[in-house]
N, C-alpha and C positions, 0 to 999 in steps of 0.2 A: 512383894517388896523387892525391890534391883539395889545391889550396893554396887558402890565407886567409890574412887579412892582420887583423893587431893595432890596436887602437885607443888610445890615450893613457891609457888606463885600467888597460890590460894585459888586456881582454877579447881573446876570438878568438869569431869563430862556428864551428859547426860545424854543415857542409853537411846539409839536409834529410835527405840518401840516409843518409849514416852514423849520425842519430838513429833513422832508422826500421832500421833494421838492429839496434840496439842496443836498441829499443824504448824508446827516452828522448822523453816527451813536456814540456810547456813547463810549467812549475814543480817536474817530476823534481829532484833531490839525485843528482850522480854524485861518483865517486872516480877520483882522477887519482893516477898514479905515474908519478915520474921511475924509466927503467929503467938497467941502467950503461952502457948502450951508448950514452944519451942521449936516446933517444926518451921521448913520454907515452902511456903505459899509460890510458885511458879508460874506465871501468865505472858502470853504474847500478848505483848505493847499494841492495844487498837488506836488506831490513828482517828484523830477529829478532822473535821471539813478542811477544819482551820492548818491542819500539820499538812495537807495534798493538795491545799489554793496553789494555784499555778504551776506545779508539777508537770500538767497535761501542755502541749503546746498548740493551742489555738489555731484552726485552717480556715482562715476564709471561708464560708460558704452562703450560697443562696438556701436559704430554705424557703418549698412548697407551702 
């Protein structure tokens, strides 16, 4: 178990080791759930087809 400590803001960090385990790098989007036992549930936000439509910029080409 890793503690951290809150800042006035109500941020927390969270330890290097547990982002790279998570593959969460620095401008990542995650999702946080309170669970009933009280703990927070911590996941990188997976993107749907639907959140990356058009992102890509389209090149002309011939295809064989």
């Amino acid at each position: 178990m890793t503690a951290t400590t809150t800042i006035d803001s109500g941020e927390i960090t969270v330890p290097k080791e547990m982002l790279q385990v998570l593959h969460i790098q620095t401008g990542d989007t995650v999702d946080m759930e309170t669970m009933p036992d009280g703990s927070i549930r911590i996941f990188p936000k997976t993107l749907n087809a639907s959140d990356v439509a058009g992102m890509l910029k389209r090149r002309d080409c011939t295809c064989i």
